[in-house]
C-alpha positions in Angstrom: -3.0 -26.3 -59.8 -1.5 -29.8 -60.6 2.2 -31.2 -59.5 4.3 -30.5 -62.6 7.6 -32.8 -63.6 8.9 -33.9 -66.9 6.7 -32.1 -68.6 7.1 -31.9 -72.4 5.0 -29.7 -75.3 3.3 -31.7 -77.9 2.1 -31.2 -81.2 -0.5 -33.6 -80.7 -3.8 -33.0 -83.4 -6.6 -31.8 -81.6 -8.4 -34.8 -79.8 -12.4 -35.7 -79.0 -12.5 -36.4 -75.3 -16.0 -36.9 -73.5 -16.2 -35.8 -70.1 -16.9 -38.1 -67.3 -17.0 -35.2 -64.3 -15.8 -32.5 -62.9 -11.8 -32.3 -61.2 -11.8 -30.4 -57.9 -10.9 -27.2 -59.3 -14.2 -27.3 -61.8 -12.3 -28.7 -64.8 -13.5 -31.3 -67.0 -12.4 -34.5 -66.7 -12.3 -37.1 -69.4 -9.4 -39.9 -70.7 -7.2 -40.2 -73.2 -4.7 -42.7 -74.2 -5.1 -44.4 -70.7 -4.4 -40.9 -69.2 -6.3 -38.7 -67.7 -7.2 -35.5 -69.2 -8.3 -32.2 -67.4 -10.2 -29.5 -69.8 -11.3 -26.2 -68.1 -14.7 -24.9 -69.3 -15.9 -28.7 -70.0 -18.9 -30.1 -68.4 -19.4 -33.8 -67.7 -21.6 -35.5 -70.6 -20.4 -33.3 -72.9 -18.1 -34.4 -75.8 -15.8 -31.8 -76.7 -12.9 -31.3 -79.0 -9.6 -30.1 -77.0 -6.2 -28.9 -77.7 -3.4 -30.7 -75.7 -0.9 -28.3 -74.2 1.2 -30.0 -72.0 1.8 -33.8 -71.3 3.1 -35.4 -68.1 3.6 -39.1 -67.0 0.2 -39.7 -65.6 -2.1 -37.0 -66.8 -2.7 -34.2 -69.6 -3.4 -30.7 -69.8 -5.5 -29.5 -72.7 -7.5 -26.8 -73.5 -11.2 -26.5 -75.0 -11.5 -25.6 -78.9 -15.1 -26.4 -79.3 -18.3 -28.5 -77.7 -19.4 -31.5 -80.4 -22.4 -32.4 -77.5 -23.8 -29.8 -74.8 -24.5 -30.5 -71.2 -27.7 -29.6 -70.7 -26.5 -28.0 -67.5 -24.1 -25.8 -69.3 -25.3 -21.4 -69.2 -24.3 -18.9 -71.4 -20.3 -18.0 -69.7 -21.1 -13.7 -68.1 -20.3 -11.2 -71.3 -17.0 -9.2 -71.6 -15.1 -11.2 -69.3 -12.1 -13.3 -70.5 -12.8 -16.9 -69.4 -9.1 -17.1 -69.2 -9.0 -15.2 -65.2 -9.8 -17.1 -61.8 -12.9 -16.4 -59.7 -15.4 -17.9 -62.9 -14.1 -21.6 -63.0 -17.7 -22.4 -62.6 -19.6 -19.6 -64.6 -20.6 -21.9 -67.4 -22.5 -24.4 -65.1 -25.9 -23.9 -63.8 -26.9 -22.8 -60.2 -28.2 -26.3 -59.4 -25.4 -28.1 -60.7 -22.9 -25.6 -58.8 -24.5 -26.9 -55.2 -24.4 -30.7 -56.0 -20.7 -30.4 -57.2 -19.9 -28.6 -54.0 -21.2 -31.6 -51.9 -19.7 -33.6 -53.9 -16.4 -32.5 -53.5 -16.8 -33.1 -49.6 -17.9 -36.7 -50.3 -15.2 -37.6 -52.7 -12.0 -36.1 -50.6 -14.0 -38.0 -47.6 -13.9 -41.2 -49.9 -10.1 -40.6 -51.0 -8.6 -39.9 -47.1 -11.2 -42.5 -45.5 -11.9 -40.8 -42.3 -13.1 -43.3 -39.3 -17.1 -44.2 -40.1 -17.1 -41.5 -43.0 -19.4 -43.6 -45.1 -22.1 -42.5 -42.0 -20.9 -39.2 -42.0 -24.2 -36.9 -42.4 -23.1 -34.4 -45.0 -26.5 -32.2 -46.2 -27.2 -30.2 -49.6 -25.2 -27.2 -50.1 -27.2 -24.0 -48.8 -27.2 -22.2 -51.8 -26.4 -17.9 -51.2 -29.2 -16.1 -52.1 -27.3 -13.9 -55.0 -24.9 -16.1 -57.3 -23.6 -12.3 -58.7 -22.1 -9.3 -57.3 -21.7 -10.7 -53.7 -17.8 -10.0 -53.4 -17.2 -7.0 -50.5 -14.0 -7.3 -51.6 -11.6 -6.4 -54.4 -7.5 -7.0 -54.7 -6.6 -5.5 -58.2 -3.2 -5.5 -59.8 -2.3 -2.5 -61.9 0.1 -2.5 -64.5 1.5 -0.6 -67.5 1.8 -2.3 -70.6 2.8 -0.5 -73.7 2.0 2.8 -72.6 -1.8 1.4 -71.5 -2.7 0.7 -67.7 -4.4 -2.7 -67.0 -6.1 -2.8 -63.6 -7.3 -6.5 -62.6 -6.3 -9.7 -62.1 -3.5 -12.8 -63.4 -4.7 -15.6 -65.3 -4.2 -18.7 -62.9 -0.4 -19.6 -62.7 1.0 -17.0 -65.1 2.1 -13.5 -65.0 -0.4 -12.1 -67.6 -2.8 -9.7 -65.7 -6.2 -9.0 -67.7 -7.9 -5.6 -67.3 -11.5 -6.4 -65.8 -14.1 -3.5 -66.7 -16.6 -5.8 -65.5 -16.5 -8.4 -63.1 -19.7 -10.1 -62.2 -19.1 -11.6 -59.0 -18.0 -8.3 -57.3 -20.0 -6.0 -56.1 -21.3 -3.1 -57.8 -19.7 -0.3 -55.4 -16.1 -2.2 -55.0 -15.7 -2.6 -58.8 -16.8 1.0 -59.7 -14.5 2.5 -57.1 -11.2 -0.2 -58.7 -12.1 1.7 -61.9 -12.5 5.1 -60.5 -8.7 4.7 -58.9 -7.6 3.4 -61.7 -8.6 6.2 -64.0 -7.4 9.0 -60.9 -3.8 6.9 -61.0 -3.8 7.5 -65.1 -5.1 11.6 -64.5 -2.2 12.3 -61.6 0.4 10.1 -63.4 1.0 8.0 -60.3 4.1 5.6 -60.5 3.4 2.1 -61.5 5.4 -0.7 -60.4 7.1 -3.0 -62.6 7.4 -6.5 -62.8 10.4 -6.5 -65.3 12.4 -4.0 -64.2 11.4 -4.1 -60.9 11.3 -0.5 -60.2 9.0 0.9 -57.0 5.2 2.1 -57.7 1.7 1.2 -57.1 1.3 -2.5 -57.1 -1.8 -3.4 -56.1 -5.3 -1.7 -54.8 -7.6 -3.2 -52.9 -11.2 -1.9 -51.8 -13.2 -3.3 -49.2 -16.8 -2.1 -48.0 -18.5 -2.9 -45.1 -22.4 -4.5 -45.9 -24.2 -2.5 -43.1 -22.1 0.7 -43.0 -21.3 1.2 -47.0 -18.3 2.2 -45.6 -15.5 1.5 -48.3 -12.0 1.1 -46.9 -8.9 1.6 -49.8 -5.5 0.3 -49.6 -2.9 1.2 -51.8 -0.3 -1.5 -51.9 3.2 -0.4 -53.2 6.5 -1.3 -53.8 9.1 1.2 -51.8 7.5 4.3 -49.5 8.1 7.1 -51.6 5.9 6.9 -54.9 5.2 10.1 -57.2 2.0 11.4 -56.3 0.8 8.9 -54.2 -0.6 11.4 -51.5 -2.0 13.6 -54.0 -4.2 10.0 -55.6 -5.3 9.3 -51.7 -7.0 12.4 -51.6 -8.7 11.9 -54.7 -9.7 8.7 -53.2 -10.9 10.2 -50.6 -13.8 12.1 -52.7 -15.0 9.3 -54.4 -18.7 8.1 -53.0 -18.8 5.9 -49.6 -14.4 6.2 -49.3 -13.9 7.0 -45.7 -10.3 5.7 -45.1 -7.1 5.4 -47.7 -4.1 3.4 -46.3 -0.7 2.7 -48.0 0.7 -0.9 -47.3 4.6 -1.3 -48.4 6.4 -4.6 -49.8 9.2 -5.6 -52.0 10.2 -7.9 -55.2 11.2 -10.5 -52.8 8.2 -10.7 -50.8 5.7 -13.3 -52.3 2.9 -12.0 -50.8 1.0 -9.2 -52.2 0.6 -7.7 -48.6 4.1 -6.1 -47.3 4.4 -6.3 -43.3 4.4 -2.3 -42.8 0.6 -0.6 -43.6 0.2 3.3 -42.2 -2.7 5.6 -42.7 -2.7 8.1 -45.3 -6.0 9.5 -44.7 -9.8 9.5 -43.1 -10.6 6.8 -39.9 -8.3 4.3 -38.8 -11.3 1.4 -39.5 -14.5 0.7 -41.2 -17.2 -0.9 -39.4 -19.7 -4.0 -40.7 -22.1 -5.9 -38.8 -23.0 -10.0 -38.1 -25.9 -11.0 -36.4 -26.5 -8.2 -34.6 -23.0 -7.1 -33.4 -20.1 -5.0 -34.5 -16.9 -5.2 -36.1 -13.9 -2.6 -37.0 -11.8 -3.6 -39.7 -8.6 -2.6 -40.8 -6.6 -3.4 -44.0 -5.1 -6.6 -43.5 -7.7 -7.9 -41.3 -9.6 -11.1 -42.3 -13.0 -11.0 -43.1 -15.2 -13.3 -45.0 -16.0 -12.3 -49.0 -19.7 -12.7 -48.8 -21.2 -10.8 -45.7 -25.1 -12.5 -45.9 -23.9 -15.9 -46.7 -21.6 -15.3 -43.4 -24.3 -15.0 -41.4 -25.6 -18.2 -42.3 -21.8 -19.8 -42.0 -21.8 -18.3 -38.3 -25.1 -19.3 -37.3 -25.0 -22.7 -38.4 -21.1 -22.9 -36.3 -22.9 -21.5 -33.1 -25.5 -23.7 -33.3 -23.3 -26.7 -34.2 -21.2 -25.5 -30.1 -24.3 -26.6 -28.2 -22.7 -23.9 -25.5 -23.5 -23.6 -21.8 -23.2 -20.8 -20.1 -20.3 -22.2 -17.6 -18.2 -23.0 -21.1 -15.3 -21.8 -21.6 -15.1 -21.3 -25.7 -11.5 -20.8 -27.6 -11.8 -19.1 -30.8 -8.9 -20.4 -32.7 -7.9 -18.5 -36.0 -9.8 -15.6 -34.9 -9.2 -13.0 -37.3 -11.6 -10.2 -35.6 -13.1 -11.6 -33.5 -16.0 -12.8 -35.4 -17.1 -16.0 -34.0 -15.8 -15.3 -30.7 -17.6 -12.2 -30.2 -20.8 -14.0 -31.5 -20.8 -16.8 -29.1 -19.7 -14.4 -25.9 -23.3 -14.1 -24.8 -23.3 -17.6 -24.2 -20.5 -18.8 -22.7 -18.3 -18.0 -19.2 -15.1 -16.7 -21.5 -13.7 -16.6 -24.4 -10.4 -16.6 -25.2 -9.6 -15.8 -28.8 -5.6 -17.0 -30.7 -5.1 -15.2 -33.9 -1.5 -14.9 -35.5 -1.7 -10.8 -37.5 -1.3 -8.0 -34.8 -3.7 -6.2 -36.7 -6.2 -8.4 -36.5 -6.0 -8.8 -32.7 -6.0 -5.3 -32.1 -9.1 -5.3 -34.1 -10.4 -8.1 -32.2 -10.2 -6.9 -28.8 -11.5 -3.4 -29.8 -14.4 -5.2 -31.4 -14.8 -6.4 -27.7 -15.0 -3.4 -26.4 -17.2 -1.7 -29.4 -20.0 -4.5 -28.5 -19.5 -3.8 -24.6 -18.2 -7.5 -23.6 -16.5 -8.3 -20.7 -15.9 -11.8 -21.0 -13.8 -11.6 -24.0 -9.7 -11.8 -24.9 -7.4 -12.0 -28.1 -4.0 -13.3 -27.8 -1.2 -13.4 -30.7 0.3 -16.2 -31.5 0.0 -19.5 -33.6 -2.9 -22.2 -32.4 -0.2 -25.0 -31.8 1.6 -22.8 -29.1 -0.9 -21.0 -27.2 -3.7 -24.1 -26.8 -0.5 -26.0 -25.0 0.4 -23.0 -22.9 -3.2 -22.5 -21.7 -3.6 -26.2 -21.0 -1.0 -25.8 -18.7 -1.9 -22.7 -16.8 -5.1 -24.5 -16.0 -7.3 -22.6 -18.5 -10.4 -24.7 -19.0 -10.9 -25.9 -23.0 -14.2 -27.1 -22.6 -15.4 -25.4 -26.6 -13.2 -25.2 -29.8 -14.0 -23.6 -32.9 -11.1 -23.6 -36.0 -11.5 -21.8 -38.6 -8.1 -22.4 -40.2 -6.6 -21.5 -43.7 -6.7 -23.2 -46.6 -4.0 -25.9 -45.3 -5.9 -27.4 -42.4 -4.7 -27.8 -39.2 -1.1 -28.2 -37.9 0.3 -31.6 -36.8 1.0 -30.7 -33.7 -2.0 -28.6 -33.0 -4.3 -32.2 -33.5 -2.0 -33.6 -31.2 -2.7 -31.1 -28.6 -6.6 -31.5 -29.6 -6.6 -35.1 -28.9 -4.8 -34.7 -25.6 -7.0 -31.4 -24.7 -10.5 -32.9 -25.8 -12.5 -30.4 -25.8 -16.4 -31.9 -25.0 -17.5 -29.8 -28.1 -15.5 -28.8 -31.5 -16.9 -26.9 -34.5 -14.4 -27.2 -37.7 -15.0 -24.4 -40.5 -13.2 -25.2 -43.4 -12.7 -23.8 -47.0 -10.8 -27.0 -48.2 -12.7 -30.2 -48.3 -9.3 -32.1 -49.0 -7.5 -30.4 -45.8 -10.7 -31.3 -43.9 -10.5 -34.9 -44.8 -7.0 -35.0 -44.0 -7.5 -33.9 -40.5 -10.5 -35.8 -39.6 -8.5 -38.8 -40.4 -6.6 -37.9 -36.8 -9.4 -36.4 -35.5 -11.8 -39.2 -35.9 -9.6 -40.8 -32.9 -11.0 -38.8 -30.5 -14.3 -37.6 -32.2 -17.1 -38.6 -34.5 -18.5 -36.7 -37.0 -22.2 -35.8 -36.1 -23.0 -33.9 -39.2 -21.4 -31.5 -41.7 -23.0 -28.9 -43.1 -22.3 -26.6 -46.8 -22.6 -23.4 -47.2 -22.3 -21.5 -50.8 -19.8 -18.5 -49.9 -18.1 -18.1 -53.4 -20.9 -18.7 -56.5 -19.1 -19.6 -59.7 -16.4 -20.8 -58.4 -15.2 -24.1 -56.7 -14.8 -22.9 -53.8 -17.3 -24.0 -50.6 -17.1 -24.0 -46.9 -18.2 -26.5 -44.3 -19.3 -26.5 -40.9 -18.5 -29.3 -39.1 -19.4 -30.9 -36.2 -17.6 -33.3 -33.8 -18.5 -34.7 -30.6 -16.3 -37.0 -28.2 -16.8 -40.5 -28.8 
């Protein structure tokens, strides 16, 4: 979460800090001792007693032992959930309060990376989603045995301490009842659990994914090694449970950071589920990329198409495709498009989402942004639209540098990382002004926001 060097414990007595605001990642921020303090779970205005853990030369880590003065914006934290896990940081805080931190977050990175003319920038309330719980499509579960008990959830932020999650609020009903189901079928068949210490092979990892429209649920089993003890015997369990149609087995290693291996095959049912957006269709297989909150992406795509002004002589690249999602959207407006995505699955998905919503106007190519753009520049491929929806690090050096030189007359930037965004307008602002930049709520209770932004050539 923070850069970490000379570090040292301290015995410190427990301290009374009070909170001046919110840190990016929803922790309390206060002062102590000239330093500054960060205390998860606090809320500015409050005055709190905390716990100092960990010093370092220019700020502290603490922890909260008890409120002395409650913000009035502070809500009882959802019941039997450990506050310790990720995916809550911003439980405790009202709804209302949630939104305006959000757009906060925008302004300040704007005010720390001083973009060209951001004090003008236009940057509206955050459009709130219109359920705060159980909006996750999506779940990616560890399993683990621990003294003879299995524990099926996830790590507390930066350690290797998994907590077993019964409940979890923010994911939806179906995709948390089926995690529990699996993980109680695992238990019955006595399936082979990796582990950690020893780093034997097993079951790692299961994630469930349903589609909003369909109720189609998608499981993948991710292991370590191929061969696990009755492994084919649980997917055909899974296979019974309510709304399953697919179970798929995705392999990795110790070494392999990632909690997605390169190699995913089919154990059983259809080779994809399929969702919808706005009217058209999209197949998706494991390791495709697909947004966590499937009404508040409607809004997300619909404010980025409107944002692309398109004509109907454009030519639109859809960089980062993933599916095919914003690409396919837009097709009906525009000469071409011509979609870049990096995961072969996702491509293959991609261009048979093309042909599942009869387009013929329509391509996926693999490769990374900062190569292709360059290499259609060159064969004469007209760049008259852009839209990026890139990961959580922004956009590549050199891919700006191809954006400046390419100018493309109209550029729509999604991003899940006000700080990235910031970052990249500060180059970007050569070329472009910033027209207007618009929040959308995809992840209540958390920090997390995404923005649509758009940029016109100056």
């Amino acid at each position: 979460m923070y850069r970490k060097f000379n570090q040292k414990e301290t015995k410190e007595k427990d301290v009374i800090i009070t909170i001046k605001r919110l840190g990016i990642n929803g922790e309390g921020i206060g002062y102590y001792r000239k330093k500054i303090i960060f205390i998860p779970g606090a809320l500015p205005e409050e005055v709190v007693v905390a716990k100092i853990n960990k010093e370092y030369p220019h700020y502290i880590e603490a922890e909260l032992v008890r409120i002395k003065e409650k913000s009035p914006d502070r809500v009882a934290y959802p019941k039997r959930v450990d506050p310790a896990i990720g995916g809550l940081e911003l439980a405790h805080l009202s709804y209302d309060k949630q939104l305006e931190f959000k757009r906060d977050n925008v302004l300040e990175a704007l005010k720390k990376y001083h973009p060209r003319g951001f004090s003008k920038y236009k940057v509206k309330k955050t459009i709130p989603a219109p359920d705060a719980w159980h909006y996750r499509n999506k779940a990616q579960y560890q399993i683990e045995r621990d003294h003879g008990k299995t524990k099926l959830g996830l790590f507390a932020p930066n350690s290797h301490q998994l907590y077993d999650l019964p409940v979890m609020p923010t994911q939806s009903v179906a995709t948390q009842k089926t995690e529990r189901q699996i993980k109680e079928l695992a238990e019955r068949l006595h399936v082979t659990i990796a582990d950690p210490y020893r780093h034997t092979d097993g079951l790692k990892t299961i994630v469930v994914r349903q589609a909003q429209a369909t109720k189609e649920i998608q499981v993948t089993l991710i292991t370590v090694g191929h061969k696990i003890k009755n492994l084919l015997e649980l997917s055909s369990e899974i296979m019974k449970l309510p709304n399953v149609v697919s179970v798929y087995q995705n392999e990795t290693d110790w070494r392999n950071p990632q909690v997605w291996g390169n190699k995913t095959e089919k154990l059983a049912g259809k080779n994809q589920i399929i969702d919808e957006i706005l009217g058209k269709q999209f197949a998706l297989s494991p390791r495709a990329f697909f947004q966590l909150n499937p009404v508040q992406t409607a809004t997300l795509y619909s404010k980025a198409l409107k944002f692309l002004d398109l004509t109907p002589e454009d030519t639109l690249i859809d960089a980062y495709s993933g599916v095919g999602t914003l690409g396919i959207l837009a097709a009906d407006q525009v000469k071409q498009v011509i979609g870049i995505e990096t995961i072969g699955e996702a491509v293959a998905d991609a261009n048979h989402n093309v042909e599942l919503n009869h387009l013929k106007n329509a391509n996926y190519i693999q490769g990374s942004v900062e190569k292709v753009l360059p290499e259609l520049e060159q064969n004469g491929v007209p760049i008259d639209a852009l839209i990026v929806d890139p990961p959580r690090t922004g956009l590549a050096k050199r891919l700006i540098k191809t954006l400046l030189k390419v100018k493309p007359k109209t550029f729509v930037y999604i991003s899940c990382n006000p700080s990235t965004l910031a970052q990249d307008l500060v180059l970007l602002s050569e070329a472009y002004n910033v027209r207007l930049i618009e929040n959308v709520d995809m992840l209540p209770q958390t920090p997390r926001c995404e923005c649509v932004v758009k940029l016109t050539l100056r």
